[in-house]
C-alpha positions as CSV (number, residue, x, y, z in Angstrom):
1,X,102.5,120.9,114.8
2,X,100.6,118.0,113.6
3,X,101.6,114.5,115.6
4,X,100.5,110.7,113.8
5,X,97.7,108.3,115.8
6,X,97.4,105.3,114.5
7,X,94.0,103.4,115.0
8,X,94.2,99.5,114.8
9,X,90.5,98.7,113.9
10,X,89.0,95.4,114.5
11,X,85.6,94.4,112.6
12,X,82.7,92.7,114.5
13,X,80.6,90.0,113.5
14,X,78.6,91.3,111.2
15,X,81.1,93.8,109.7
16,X,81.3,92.7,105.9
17,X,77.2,93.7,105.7
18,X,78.3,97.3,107.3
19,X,80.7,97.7,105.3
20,X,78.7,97.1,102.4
21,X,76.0,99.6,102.8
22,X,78.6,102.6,104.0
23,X,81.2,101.5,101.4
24,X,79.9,104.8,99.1
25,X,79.7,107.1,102.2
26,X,83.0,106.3,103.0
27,X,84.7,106.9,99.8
28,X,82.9,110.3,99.5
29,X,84.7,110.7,103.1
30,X,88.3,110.3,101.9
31,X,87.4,112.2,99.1
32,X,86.3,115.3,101.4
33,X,88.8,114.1,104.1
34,X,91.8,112.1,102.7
35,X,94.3,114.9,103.9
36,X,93.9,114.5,107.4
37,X,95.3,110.7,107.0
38,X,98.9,109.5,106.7
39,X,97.7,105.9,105.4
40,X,94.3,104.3,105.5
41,X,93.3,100.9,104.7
42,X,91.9,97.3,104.9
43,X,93.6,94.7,107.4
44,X,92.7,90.9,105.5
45,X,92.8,87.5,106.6
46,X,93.0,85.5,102.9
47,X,90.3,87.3,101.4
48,X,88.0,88.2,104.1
49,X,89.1,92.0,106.0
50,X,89.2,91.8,109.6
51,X,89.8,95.2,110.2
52,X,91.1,99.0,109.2
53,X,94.2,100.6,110.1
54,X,94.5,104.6,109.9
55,X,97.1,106.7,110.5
56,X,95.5,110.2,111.4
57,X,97.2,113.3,111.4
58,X,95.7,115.4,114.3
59,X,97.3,118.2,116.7
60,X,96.2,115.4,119.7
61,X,94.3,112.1,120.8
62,X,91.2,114.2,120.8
63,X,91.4,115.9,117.6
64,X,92.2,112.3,116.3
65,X,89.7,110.7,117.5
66,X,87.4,113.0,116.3
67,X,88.2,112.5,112.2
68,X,87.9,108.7,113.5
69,X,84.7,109.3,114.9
70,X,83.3,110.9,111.2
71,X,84.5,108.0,109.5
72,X,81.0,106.4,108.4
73,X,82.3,103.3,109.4
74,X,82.5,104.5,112.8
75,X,78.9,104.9,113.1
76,X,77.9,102.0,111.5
77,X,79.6,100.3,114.2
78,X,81.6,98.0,111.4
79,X,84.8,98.1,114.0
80,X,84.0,96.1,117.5
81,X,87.4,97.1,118.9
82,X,89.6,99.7,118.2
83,X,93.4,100.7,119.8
84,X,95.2,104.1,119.4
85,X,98.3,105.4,120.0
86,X,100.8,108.0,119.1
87,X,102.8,107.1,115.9
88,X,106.2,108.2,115.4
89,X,107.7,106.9,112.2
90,X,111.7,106.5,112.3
91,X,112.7,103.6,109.6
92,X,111.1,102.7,106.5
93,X,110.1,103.5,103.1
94,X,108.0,106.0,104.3
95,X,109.2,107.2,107.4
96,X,110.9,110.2,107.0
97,X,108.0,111.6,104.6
98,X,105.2,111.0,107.2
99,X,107.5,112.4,109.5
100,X,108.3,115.7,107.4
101,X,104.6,116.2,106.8
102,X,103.3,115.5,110.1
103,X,105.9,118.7,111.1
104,X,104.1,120.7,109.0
105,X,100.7,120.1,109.0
């Protein structure tokens, strides 16, 4: 059974350049590896982002880690920080769907 991690990403200084220059290798990414995420997307300040947050679908921290870790983004080093922990959805729109399909990979 496939458990939720969800990464809260923080950019670094010089971020919006990285992301820039791996914005194409990223979308080929999801487009290869979009199953293995729940939700993925910018964190924004106004109209500046200031971070990612995925939601990775992963049989454990390690396996999570490692789809994290093949984000282009990740090697780019666009994210100075990042904190993960287990997800377990309960309320909201789409709780019970993340949920369900988390059970069954």
């Amino acid at each position: 059974m496939k458990k939720l991690f969800a990464f809260y990403c923080r950019d670094g200084e010089h971020s919006a350049i990285f992301r820039e220059h791996s914005h194409d290798a990223l979308i080929e990414h999801f487009a290869e590896h979009g199953k293995d995420f729940a939700v993925a997307g910018p964190m924004v300040k106004g109209d500046k982002i200031v971070g990612s947050l995925l939601v990775i679908k992963a049989v454990d921290e390690s396996d999570a880690r490692a789809k994290l870790e093949a984000i282009p983004y990740f090697s780019v080093g666009v994210w100075q920080s990042i904190r993960v922990d287990e997800f377990q959805p309960l309320f909201g729109d789409w709780a019970a769907s993340l949920a369900e399909e988390a059970k069954h990979g």
